[in-house]
Residue, then its C-alpha position, 0 to 999 in steps of 0.5 A: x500500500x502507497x500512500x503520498x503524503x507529500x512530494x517529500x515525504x511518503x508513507x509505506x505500510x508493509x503491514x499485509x506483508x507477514x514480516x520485514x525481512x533485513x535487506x541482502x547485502x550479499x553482493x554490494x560493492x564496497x564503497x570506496x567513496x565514503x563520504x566522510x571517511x576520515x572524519x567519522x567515527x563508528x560507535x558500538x557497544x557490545x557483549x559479544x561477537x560482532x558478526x552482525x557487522x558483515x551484513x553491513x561491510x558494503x556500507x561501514x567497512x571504509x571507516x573507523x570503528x571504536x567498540x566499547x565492550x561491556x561486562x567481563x573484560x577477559x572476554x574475546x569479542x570477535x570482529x569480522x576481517x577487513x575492519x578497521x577498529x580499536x577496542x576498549x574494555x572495563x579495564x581500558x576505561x579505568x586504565x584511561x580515566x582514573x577515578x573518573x572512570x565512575x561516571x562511565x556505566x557498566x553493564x548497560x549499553x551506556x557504555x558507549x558514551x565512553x567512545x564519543x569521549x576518546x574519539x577524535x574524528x568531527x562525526x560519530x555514529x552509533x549502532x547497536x550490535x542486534x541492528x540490521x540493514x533494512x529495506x526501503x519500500x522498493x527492496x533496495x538496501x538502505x545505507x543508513x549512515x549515508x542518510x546520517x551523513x546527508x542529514x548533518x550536513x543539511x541545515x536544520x528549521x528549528x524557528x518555523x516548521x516546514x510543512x514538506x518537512x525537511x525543505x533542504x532534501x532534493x524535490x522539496x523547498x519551503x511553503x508559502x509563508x515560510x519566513x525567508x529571514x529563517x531560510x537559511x536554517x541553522x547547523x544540524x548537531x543530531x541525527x536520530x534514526x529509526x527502526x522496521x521490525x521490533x519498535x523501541x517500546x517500554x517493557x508495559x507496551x512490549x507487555x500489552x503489544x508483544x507481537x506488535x512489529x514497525x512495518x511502517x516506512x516514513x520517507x521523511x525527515x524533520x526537524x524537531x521544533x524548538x521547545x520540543x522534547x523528545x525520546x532519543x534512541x541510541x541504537x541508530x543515532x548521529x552526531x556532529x561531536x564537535x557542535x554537541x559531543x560534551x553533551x552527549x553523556x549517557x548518564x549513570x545506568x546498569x550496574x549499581x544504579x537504581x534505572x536503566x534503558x533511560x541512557x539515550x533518552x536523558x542524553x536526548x532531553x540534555x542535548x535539546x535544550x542544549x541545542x536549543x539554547x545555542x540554535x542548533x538543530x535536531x533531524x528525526x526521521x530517516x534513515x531506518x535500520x532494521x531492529x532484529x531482537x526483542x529484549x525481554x519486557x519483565x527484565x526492561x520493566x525492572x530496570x524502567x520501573x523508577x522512571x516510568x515514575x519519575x519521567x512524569x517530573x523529569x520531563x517538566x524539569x527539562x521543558x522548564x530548564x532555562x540556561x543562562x547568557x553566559x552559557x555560550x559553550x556546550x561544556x558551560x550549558x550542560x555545567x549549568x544543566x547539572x546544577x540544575x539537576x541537583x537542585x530541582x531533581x535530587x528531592x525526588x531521589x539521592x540517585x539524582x544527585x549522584x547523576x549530576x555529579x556524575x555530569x560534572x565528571x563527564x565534562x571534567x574527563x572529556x576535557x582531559x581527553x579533549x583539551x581546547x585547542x590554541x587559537 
């Protein structure tokens, strides 16, 4: 079923189709041509053998990776040959971080955050290890971080919203009444993709909808207004580290901690107002990727339990944040951002003050690691 929404953005349901497969990509050349090659970085969290990575050689080989392995370092992740990667494990971020190394989650895919710090390159992308390539609605394999790319490389409209949507995509523009003093749009800082297959639920709707599957393919990317919150997924997510990257700190979560699975969305809910503050822009949409393995809904919803309760504060507390003038750098946005957090969030519980002191951590090690540069 084809259904036009505009001529920019299309809505493909495959819903009388009994699943959605992953595309093949058996047989894809190479490609040579990456852009950006040797300005991004790959992100990967794991706990195991990353064969998931051969489906996608023709689009990720050309780059550089960086794999954070969680849980017991003396395991021996296998990577594919032909990649080009470097890996850290617990004992590599304590060796690296010192006693700084407390503000990195063990046991919980916020781990990944530590590869955003060591990174060195402008871009990251982040992928998780159960996420496939999928298919666009005409069969073809999908290059998500080709679209990434693309959509980081556009301007964001944050100011005005666009009713085709993206208006810097090729076959849209902007509408009538669009103001031509915002035309020019402004930097894009994030990229946040989606997923066919297995949706990114909290453990009630996984429990409610347990055989519910994404069949819907969106052929459309916006930009997230400014004011607007939203859930962030790290499974399928880019970033320009240079506008943003302080910022992406993926909060204190697994191991020891009383939450999980909130990692990507605190760090989406800092991130907006953050960009927000410095008129940076946030891309929803495409590219999707296929999520191919459902997690398990009692063990998600005890580690979500504390927030489903708490996102009914924490969410006011972000749509109400107001950073000061003086906060012109990511670093002093996200500072003030932890002071807040303790002041306004610790009354709900101690966890919140451990969580910005950890902020302030972040930021003090990611300096350590990313000294300013001389002008």
């Amino acid at each position: 079923m084809f259904i036009s929404v505009s001529n920019n953005a299309s809505l493909f349901s495959l819903s009388n189709s009994i699943m959605v497969e992953p595309a093949n990509t058996v047989g894809i050349p190479l490609n040579h041509a990456a852009l950006l090659k040797d300005e991004l970085d790959i992100v990967i969290p794991t706990i195991r053998n990353l064969d998931f990575l051969e489906m996608w050689r023709p689009f990720l080989q050309p780059y550089h990776l960086i794999i954070v392995q969680d849980g017991d370092p003396s395991k021996t992740i296998a990577v594919p040959e032909g990649f080009d990667y470097e890996l850290y494990n617990r004992n590599d971020i304590n060796r690296i971080l010192g006693p700084k190394a407390s503000c990195i989650s063990f046991k919980d895919s916020a781990c990944r955050c530590f590869g955003y710090m060591v990174s060195k390159k402008k871009y990251i992308f982040t992928i998780d290890d159960d996420c496939f390539v999928a298919k666009d609605p005409s069969g073809k394999a999908v290059n998500a971080l080709e679209q990434h790319i693309k959509n980081l490389l556009c301007p964001s409209s944050p100011f005005f919203f666009n009713t085709l949507y993206d208006p810097y995509r090729e076959g849209a523009d902007f509408v009538r009444g669009y103001p031509f003093s915002l035309r020019e749009g402004v930097s894009t800082a994030v990229s946040h993709g989606l997923w066919l297959n297995i949706p990114d639920y909290d453990a009630p709707t996984q429990l409610v909808k347990p055989k519910e599957r994404n069949t819907r393919y969106v052929d459309a990317v916006m930009t997230i207004p400014k004011g607007t919150l939203f859930p962030m997924c790290g499974m399928n997510l880019a970033f320009d580290r240079d506008l943003i990257g302080p910022a992406m700190y993926f909060g204190l979560m697994g191991d020891g901690q009383p939450i999980g699975r909130y990692d990507d969305m605190w760090a989406g809910w800092c991130v907006k107002v953050i960009c927000d503050h410095l008129g940076l822009g946030v891309k929803t949409g495409l590219p999707y990727i296929y999520h191919s393995k459902a997690s398990n809904p009692f063990v998600n919803l005890k580690k979500e339990y504390k927030g489903i309760f708490w996102q009914e504060d924490i969410i006011p507390f972000f749509q109400s944040a107001k950073l000061s003038k003086e906060a012109v750098t990511v670093q002093q946005c996200y500072l003030e951002l932890s002071k807040l957090v303790k002041e306004k969030l610790s009354p709900i519980d101690p966890y919140f003050d451990k969580l910005a002191d950890a902020m302030v951590t972040w930021i003090e090690a990611w300096d350590e690691l990313n000294p300013a540069t001389k002008a």
